[in-house]
C-alpha positions in Angstrom: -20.4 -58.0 16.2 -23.1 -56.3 17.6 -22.3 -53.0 19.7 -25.3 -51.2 21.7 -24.7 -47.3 21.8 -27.6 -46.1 24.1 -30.8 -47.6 21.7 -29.2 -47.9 18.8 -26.8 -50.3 17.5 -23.5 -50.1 15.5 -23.1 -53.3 13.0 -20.5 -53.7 10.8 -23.0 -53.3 8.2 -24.3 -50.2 9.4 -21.0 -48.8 9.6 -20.2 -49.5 5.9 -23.6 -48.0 4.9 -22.2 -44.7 6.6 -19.3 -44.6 5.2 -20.2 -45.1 1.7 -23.0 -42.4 2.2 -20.7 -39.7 3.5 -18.6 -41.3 0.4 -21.3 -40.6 -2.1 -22.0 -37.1 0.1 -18.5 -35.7 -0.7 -18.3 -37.0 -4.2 -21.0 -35.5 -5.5 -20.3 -31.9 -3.6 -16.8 -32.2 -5.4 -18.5 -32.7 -8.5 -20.9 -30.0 -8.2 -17.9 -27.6 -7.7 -16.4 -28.6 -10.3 -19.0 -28.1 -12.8 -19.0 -24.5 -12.1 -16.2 -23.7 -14.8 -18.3 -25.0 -17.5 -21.1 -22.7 -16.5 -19.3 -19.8 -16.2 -17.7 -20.3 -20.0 -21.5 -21.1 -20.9 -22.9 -17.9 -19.2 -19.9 -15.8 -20.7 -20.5 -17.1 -24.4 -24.4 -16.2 -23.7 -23.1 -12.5 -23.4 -20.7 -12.3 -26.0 -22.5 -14.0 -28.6 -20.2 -14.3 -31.5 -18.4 -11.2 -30.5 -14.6 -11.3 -29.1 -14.0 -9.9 -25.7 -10.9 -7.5 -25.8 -8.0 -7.3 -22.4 -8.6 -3.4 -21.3 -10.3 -0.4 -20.3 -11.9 -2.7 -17.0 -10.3 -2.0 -13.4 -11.0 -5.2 -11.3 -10.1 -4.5 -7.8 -10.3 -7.6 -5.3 -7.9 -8.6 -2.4 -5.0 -11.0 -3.7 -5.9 -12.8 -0.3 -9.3 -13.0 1.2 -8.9 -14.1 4.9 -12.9 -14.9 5.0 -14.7 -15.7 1.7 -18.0 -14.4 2.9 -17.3 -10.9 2.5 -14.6 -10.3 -0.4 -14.4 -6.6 -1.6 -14.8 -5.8 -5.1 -14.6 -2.9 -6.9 -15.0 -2.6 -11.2 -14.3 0.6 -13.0 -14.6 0.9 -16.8 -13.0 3.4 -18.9 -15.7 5.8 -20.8 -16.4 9.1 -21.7 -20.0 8.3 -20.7 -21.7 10.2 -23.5 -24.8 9.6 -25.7 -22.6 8.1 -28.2 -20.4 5.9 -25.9 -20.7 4.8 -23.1 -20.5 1.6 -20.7 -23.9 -0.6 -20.6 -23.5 -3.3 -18.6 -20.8 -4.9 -16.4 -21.2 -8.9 -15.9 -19.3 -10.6 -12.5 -18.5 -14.0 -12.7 -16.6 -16.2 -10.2 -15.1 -19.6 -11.2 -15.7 -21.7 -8.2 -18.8 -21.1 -6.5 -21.9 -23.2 -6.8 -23.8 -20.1 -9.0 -20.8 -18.6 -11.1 -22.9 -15.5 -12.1 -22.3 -13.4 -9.0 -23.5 -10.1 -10.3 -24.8 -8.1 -13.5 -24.7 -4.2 -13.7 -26.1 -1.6 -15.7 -25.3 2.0 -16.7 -26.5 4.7 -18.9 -24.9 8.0 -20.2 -26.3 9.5 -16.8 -24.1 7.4 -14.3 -21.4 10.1 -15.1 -18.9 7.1 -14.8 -18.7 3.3 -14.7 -18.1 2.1 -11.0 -19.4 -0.1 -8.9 -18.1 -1.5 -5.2 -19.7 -4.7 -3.6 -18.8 -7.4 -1.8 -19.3 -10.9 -3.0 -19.1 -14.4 -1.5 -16.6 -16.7 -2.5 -16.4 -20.5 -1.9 -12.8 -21.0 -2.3 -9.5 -19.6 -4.3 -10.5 -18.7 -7.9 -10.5 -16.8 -10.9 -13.0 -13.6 -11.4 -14.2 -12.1 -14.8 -15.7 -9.4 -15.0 -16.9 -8.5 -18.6 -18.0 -5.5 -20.0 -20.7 -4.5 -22.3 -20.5 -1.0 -24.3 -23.2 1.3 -26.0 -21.4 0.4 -29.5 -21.4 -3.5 -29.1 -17.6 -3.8 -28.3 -16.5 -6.2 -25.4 -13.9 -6.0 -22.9 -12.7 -8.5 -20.4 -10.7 -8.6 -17.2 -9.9 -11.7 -14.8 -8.3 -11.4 -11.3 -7.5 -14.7 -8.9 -8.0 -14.5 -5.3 -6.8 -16.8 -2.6 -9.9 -17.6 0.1 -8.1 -19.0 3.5 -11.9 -19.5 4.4 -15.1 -20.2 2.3 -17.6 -18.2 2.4 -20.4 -20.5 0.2 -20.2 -23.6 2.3 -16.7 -23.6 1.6 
């Protein structure tokens, strides 16, 4: 059957074709979110190396509930003295479920006076954020915090 819609037409066929293309569409978008997880594991072992991230001394300070993913306050603090001889060098952001898990990468020297940083990030949709650490003498530390997003904000 045949249908004319102004100069185009509407076959069975064609309709099939669609559907299996908006099919194929939200499959491989599914997929692609997905695969996210695996890069942030991957783009956390290319920090650490063979060294072993310890719980503490990070402040992670998101919203338990982001009404809009676009613009999600964030706020990491990092316990140092900030001296010569220790001190915070680098503080790595990674979210779990957006398209580009690495969502930011700080540095700091003795003269920051302290280790703190506020932003706001984007997030696609509920997930878990690390946020790992780097200090002047080699040792890691590690923090995760979930938030809920009741709208993406990455196509979400």
């Amino acid at each position: 059957m045949v249908r004319n819609i102004g100069s185009s037409a509407l076959d069975r066929r064609g309709f099939l074709a669609a559907g299996a293309a908006l099919i194929a569409t939200t499959t491989l978008v599914g997929k692609a979110a997905r695969a996210a997880l695996p890069e942030v594991e991957a783009a956390i072992k290319e920090i650490l190396g063979d060294r072993t991230a310890e719980e503490g001394r990070i402040s992670l300070d998101l919203p338990e509930i982001a009404e809009n993913g676009n613009t999600v306050p964030l706020t990491v603090e990092v316990e140092s003295p900030m001296t010569e001889d220790d001190y915070v060098a680098a503080v790595h952001i990674f979210a779990e479920g957006n398209p580009q898990p690495t969502v930011a990468s700080m540095s700091f020297t003795p003269r920051s006076g302290e280790a703190i940083a506020s932003t706001r990030i984007r997030l696609a949709k509920t997930q878990t954020i690390h946020a790992i650490a780097e200090m002047s003498d080699g040792s890691v530390f590690t923090a995760t915090r979930e938030v809920k997003v009741t709208i993406g904000g990455c196509g979400g």
